[in-house]
C-alpha positions, 0 to 999 in steps of 0.5 A, a space after each residue: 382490603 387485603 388484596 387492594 394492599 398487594 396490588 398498591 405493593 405490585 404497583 409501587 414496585 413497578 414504578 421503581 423497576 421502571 425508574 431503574 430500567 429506564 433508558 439514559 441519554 448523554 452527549 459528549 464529543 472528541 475532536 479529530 485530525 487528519 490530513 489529505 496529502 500528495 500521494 509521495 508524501 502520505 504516511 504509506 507513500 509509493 516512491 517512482 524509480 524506474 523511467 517508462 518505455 513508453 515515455 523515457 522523460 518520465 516514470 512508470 509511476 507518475 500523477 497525471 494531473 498534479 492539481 489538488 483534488 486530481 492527485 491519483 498515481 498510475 504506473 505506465 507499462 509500455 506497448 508489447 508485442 506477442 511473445 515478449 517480457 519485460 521486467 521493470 525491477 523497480 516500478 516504485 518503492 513502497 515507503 513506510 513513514 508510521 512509527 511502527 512496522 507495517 506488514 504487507 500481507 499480499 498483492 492481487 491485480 484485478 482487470 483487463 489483461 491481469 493474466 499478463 501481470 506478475 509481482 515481486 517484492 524485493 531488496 535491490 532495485 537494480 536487479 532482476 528479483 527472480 535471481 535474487 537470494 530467497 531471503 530478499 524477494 517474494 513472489 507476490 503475483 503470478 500471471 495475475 493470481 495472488 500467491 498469498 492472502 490476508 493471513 500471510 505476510 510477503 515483507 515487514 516495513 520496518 519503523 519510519 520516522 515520518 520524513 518523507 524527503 527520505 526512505 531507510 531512516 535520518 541517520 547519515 550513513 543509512 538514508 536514501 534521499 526521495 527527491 521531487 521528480 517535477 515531470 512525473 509529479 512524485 517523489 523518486 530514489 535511484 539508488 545501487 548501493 543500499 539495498 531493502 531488507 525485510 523486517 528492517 528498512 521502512 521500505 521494499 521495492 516492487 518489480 513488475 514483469 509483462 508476460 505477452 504470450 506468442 497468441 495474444 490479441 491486439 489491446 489498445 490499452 489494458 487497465 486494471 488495479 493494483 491492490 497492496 494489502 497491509 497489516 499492522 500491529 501496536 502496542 501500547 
């Protein structure tokens, strides 16, 4: 009798530990939002500036097809010969519409004849960023190597406000005006008086410079991408 007591206990405390272990199920949901916008008017958002050698009615950087659905920018470079550079000071801006600052912490180029490609980003898009002051560029690609990884930071966007008809700011005195380029299918500013300036204005301007070595092989059409890495961090 004693032993078939126990063994009631041990099965009886079974059963409850089963019952306290056991596995519990629950659904809920959360409902979401996003939208898909046209490249020049997405939260981060490329904004055109300089006109393409190769096609002087257009841009460097431009959509192609401007259907919804086929909304991808590109940035044309032109044609070189061997033993040229040239430097477009400012391909497009890079705007930041977030309400908190965002950092870019490196560039790297990858494809056919990224050896030929460096970057810069820089405060004035007027002017070569090689003779700029230190504190309003940074060299971001070298002959197509990355200067600096995830664990850098080449430029601080300061806050936007989530207009996109504008860069640098709502206020009179500061904002640039972005308006549509309706041959390139972007936004474009051409501004000479306001100039980026990092961890303050919500943008930055990207130079891009061709290097053709005096030995280089005819290349009907390089192509490659243009990686821009970003970074950021809120608070509640």
């Amino acid at each position: 009798m004693r032993i078939d007591r126990r063994l009631t206990f041990i099965g009886v405390l079974l059963i409850v530990l089963s019952m306290t272990m056991a596995t519990q199920y629950a659904t809920t949901k959360v409902s979401y939002t996003f939208g898909i916008v046209h490249p020049s008017n997405a939260d981060i958002r490329f904004v055109g500036s300089d006109n393409s050698s190769a096609d002087p009615a257009a841009r460097v950087l431009r959509v192609t097809n401007n259907a919804s659905g086929s909304r991808t920018v590109v940035i044309s470079l032109g044609d070189w010969m061997p033993s040229s550079v040239k430097n477009y000071t400012a391909v497009f801006a890079i705007v930041n519409e977030e309400g908190f600052k965002v950092n870019i912490t490196h560039i790297n180029v990858s494809g056919t004849g990224a050896s030929n490609i460096s970057i810069y980003l820089h405060g004035n898009r007027t002017t070569d960023a090689a003779s700029e002051v230190a504190s309003a560029k940074v060299l971001s690609v070298r002959a197509g190597v990355s200067q600096h990884t995830t664990a850098n930071c080449e430029w601080v966007l300061g806050a936007g406000d989530g207009n996109t008809s504008t860069m640098n700011g709502s206020t009179y005195a500061t904002r640039i005006l972005t308006p549509w380029d309706v041959t390139s299918h972007v936004r474009y500013n051409d501004t000479t008086v306001r100039y980026a300036k990092n961890n303050s204005y919500d943008y930055v301007w990207v130079q891009i410079s061709i290097s053709v070595s005096s030995t280089a092989p005819d290349q009907a059409a390089a192509t490659g991408q243009i990686w821009i890495h970003f970074k950021a961090t809120t608070h509640s």
